[in-house]
N, CA, C and O atoms as a DFTB+ gen file, in Angstrom:
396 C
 N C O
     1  1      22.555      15.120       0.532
     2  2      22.009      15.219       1.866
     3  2      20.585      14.651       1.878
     4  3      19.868      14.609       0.878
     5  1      20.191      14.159       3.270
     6  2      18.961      13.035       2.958
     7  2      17.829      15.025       3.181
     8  3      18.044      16.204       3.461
     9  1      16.952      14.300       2.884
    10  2      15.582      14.865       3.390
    11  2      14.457      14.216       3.136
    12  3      14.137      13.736       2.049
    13  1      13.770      14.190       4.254
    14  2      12.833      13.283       4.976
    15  2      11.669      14.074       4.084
    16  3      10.985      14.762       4.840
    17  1      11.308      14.160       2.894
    18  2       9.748      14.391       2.238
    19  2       8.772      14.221       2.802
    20  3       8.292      13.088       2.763
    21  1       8.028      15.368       3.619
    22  2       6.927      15.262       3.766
    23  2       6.523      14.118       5.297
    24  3       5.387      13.700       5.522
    25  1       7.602      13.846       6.060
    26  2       7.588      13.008       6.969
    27  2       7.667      11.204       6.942
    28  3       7.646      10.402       7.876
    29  1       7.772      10.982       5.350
    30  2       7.744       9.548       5.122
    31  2       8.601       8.712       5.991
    32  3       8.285       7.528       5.872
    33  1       9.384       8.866       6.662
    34  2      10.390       7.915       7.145
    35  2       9.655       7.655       8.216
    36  3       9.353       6.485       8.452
    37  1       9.155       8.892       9.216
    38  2       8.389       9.081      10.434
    39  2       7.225       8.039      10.160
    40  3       6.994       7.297      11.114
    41  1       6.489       7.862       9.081
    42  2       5.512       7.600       9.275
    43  2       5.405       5.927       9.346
    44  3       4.954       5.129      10.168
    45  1       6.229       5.807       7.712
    46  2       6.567       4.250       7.405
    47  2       7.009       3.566       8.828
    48  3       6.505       2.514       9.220
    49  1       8.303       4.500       9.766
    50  2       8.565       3.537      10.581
    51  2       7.519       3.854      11.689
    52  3       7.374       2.927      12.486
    53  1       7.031       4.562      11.834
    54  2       5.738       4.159      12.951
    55  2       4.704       2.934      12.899
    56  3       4.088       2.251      13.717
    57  1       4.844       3.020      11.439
    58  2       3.691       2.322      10.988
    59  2       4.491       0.073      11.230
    60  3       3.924      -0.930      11.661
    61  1       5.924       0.297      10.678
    62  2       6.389      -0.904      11.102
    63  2       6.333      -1.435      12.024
    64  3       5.879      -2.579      12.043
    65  1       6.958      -0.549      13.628
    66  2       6.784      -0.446      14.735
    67  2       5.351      -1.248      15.500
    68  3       5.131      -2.139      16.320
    69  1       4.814      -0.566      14.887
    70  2       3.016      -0.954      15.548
    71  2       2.615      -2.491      15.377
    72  3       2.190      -3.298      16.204
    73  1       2.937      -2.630      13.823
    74  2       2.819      -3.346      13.378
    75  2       2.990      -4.472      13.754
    76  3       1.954      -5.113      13.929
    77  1       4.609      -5.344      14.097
    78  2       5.419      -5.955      14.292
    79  2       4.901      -6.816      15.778
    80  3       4.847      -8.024      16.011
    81  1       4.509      -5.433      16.759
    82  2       3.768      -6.475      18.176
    83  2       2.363      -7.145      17.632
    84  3       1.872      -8.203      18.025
    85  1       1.832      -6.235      16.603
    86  2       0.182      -6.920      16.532
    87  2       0.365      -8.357      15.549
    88  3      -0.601      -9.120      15.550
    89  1       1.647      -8.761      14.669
    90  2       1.744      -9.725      13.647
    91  2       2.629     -10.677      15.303
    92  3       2.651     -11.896      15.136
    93  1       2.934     -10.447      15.970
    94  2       3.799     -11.715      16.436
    95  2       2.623     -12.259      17.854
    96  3       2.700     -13.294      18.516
    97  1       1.575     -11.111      17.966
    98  2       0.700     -11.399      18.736
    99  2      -0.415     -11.956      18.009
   100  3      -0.522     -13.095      18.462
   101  1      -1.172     -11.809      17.262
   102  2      -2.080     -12.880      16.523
   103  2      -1.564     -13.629      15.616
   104  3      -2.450     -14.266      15.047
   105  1      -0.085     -13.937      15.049
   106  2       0.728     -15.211      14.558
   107  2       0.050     -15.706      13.186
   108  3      -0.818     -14.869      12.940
   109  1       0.056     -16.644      12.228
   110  2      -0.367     -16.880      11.368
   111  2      -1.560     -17.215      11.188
   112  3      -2.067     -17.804      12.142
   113  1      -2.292     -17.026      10.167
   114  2      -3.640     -17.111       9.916
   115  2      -3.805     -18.643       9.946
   116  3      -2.822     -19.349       9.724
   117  1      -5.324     -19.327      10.282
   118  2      -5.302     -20.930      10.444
   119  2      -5.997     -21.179       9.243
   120  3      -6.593     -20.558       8.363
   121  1      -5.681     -22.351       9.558
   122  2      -6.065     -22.995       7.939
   123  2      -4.705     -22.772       6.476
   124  3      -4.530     -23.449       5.463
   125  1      -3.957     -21.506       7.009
   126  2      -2.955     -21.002       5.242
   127  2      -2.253     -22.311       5.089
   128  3      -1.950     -22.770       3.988
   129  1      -1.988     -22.935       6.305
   130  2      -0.690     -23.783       5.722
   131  2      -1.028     -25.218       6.018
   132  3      -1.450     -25.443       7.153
   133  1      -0.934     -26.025       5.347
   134  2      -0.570     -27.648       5.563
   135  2       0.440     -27.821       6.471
   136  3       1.329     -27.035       6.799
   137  1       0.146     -29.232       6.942
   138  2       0.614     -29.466       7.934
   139  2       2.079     -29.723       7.451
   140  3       2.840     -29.686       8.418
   141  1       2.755     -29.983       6.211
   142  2       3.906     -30.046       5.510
   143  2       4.766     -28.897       5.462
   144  3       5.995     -28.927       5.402
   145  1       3.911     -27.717       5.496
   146  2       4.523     -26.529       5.464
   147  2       4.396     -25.586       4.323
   148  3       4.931     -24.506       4.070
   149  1       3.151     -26.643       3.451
   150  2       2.959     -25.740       1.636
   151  2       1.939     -24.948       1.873
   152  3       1.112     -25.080       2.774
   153  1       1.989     -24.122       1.071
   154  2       0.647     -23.084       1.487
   155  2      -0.609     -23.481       1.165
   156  3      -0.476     -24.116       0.119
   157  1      -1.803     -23.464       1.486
   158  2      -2.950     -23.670       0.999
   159  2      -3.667     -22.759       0.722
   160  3      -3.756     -21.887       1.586
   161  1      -4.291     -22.613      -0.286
   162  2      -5.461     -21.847      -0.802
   163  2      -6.375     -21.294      -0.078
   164  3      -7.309     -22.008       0.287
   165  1      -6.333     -19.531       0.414
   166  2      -7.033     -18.963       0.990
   167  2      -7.855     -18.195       0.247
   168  3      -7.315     -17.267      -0.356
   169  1      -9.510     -18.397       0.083
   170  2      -9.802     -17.140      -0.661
   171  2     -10.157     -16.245       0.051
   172  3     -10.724     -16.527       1.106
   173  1      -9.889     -14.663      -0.377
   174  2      -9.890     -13.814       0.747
   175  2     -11.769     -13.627       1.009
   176  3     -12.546     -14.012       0.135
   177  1     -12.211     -13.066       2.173
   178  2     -13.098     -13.306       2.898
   179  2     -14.253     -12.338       2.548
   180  3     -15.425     -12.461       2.906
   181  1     -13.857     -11.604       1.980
   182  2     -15.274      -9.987       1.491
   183  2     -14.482      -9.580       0.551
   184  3     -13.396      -9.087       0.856
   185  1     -14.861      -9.705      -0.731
   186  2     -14.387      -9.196      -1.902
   187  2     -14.935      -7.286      -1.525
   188  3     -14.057      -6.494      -1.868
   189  1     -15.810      -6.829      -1.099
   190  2     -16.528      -5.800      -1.078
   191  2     -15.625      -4.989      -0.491
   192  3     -15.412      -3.802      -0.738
   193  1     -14.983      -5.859       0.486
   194  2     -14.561      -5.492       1.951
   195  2     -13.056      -5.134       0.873
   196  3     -12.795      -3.933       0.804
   197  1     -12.507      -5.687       0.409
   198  2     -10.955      -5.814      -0.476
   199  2     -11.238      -4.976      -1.479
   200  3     -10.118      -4.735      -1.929
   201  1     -12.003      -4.380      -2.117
   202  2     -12.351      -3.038      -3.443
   203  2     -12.318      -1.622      -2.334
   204  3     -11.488      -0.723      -2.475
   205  1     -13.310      -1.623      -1.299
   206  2     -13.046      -0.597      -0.418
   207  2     -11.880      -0.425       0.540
   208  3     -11.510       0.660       0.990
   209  1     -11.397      -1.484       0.777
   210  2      -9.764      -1.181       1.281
   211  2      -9.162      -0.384      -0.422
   212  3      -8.994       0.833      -0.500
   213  1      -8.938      -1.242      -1.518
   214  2      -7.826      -0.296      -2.344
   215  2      -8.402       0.727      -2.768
   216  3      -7.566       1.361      -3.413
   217  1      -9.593       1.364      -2.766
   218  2      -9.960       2.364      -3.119
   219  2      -9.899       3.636      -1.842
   220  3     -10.028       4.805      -2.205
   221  1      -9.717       3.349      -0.505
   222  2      -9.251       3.479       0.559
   223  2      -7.715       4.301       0.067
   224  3      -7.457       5.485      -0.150
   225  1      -6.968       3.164       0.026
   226  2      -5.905       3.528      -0.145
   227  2      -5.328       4.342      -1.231
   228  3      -4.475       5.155      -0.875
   229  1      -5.615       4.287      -2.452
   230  2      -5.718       4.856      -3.760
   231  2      -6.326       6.358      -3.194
   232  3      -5.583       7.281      -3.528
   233  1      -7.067       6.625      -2.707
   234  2      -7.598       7.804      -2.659
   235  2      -6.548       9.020      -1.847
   236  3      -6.333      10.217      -2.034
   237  1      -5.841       7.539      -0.446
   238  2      -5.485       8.485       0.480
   239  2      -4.091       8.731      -0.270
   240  3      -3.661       9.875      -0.415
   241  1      -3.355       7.525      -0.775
   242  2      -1.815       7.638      -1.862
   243  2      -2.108       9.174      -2.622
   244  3      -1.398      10.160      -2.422
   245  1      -3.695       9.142      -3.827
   246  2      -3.373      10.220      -4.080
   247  2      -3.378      11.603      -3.452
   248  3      -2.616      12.535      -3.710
   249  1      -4.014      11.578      -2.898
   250  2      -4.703      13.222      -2.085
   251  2      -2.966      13.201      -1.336
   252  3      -2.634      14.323      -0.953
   253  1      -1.853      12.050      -1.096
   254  2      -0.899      12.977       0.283
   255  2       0.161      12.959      -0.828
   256  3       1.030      13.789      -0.560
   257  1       0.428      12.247      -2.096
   258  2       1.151      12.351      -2.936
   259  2       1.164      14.189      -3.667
   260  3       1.996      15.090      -3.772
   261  1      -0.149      13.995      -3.994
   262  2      -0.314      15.576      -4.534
   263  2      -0.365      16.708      -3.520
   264  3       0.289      17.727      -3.297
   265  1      -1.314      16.154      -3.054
   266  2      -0.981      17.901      -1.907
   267  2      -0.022      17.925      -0.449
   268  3      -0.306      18.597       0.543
   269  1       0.920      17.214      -0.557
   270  2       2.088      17.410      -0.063
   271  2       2.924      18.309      -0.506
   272  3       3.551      19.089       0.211
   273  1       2.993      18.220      -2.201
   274  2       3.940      18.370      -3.126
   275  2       3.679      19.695      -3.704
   276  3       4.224      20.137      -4.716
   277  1       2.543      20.469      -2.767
   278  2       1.884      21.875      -3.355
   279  2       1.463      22.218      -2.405
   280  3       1.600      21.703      -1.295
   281  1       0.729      23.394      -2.778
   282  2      -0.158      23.928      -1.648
   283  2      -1.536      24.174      -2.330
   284  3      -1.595      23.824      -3.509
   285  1      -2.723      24.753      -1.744
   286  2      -3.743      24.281      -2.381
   287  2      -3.792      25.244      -3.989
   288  3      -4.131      24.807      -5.089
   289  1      -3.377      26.509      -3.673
   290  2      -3.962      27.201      -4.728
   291  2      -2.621      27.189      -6.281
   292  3      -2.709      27.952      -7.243
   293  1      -1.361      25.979      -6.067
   294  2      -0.300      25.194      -6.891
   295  2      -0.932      24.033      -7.204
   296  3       0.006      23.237      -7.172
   297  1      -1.825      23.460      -7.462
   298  2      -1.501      21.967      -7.428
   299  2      -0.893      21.784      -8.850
   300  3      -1.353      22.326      -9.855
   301  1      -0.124      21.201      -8.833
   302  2       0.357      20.571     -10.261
   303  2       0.282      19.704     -10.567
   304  3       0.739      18.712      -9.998
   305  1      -0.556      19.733     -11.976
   306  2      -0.818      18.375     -13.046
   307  2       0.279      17.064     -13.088
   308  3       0.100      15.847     -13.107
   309  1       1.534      17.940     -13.095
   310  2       2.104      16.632     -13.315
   311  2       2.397      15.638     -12.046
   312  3       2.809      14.479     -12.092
   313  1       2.046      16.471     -10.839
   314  2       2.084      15.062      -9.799
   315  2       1.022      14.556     -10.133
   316  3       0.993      13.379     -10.493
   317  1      -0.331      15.486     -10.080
   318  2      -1.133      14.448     -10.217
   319  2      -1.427      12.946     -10.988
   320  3      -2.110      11.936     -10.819
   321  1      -0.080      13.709     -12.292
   322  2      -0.424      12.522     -13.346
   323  2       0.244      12.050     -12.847
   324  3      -0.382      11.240     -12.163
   325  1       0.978      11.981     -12.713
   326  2       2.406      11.207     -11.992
   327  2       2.309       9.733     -10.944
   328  3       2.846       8.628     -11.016
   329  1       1.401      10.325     -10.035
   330  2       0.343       9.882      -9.230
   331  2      -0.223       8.712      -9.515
   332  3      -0.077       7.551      -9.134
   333  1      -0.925       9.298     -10.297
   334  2      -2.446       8.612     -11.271
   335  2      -1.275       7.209     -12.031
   336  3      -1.395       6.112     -11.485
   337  1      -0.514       7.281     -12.895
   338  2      -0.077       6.514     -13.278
   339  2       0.847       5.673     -12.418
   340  3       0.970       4.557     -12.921
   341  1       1.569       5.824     -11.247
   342  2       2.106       5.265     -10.266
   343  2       0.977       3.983      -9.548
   344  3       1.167       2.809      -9.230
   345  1      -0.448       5.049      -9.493
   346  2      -1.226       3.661      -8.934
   347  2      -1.790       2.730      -9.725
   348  3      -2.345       1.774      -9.182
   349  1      -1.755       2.834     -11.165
   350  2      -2.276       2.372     -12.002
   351  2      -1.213       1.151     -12.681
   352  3      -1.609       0.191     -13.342
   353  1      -0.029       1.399     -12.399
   354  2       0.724       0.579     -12.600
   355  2       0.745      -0.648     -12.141
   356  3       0.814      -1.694     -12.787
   357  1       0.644      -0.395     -10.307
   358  2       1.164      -1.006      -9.554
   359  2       0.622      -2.545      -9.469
   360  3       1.272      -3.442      -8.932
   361  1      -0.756      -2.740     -10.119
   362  2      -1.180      -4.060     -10.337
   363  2      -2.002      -4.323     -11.525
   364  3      -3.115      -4.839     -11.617
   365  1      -0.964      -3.709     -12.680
   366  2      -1.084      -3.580     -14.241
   367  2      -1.267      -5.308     -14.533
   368  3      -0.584      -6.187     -14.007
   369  1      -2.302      -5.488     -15.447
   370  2      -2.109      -6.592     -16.044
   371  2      -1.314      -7.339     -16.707
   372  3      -1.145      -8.530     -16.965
   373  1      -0.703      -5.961     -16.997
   374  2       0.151      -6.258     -18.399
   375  2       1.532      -7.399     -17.593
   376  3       1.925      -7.327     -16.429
   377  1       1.941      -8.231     -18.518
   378  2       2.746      -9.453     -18.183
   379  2       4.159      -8.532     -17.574
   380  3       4.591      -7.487     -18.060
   381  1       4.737      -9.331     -16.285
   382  2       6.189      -8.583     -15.444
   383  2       7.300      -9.507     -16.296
   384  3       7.066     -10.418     -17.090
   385  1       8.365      -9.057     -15.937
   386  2       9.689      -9.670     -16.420
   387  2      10.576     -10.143     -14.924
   388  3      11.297      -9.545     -14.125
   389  1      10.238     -11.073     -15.023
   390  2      10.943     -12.367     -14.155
   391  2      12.837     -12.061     -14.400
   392  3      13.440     -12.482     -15.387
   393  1      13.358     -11.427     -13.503
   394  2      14.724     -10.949     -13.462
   395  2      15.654     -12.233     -12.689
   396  3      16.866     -12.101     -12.518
């Protein structure tokens, strides 16, 4: 039987939803593409601005990962680690395997 954890389905698809009018209303970024159709080299615009977005996000992943999954005076280590290594993965240096 499904169950909706913590509201994720609610949220993800709200979040698609929203999304979807604001990407078909400001359309592709200018300059990404040649006029051929190959992509061109964008470097992104505030490195400062791109460390405080993932640290943004990293913070909020962990705080709704863990205390979803408890209440305050439970928290358990192993989400946290759990957590901790989930975000740490996710743009690991270490070389991927091309499937």
């Amino acid at each position: 039987m499904f169950h909706d954890f913590a509201g994720s389905v609610v949220v993800h698809a709200f979040g698609g939803w929203v999304a979807l009018p604001a990407v078909l209303l400001l359309g592709p970024r200018h300059g990404r593409y040649h006029k051929d159709g190959h992509i061109a080299a964008h470097p992104p615009s505030s490195i400062p601005f791109l460390a405080l977005g993932a640290w943004v996000l990293a913070m909020g992943w962990f705080g709704f990962n863990v205390m979803s999954a408890q209440t305050l005076d439970k928290i358990s280590g192993l989400v946290a680690v759990n957590s901790l290594i989930a975000m740490s993965a996710v743009r690991s240096p270490l070389p991927r395997l091309h499937v």
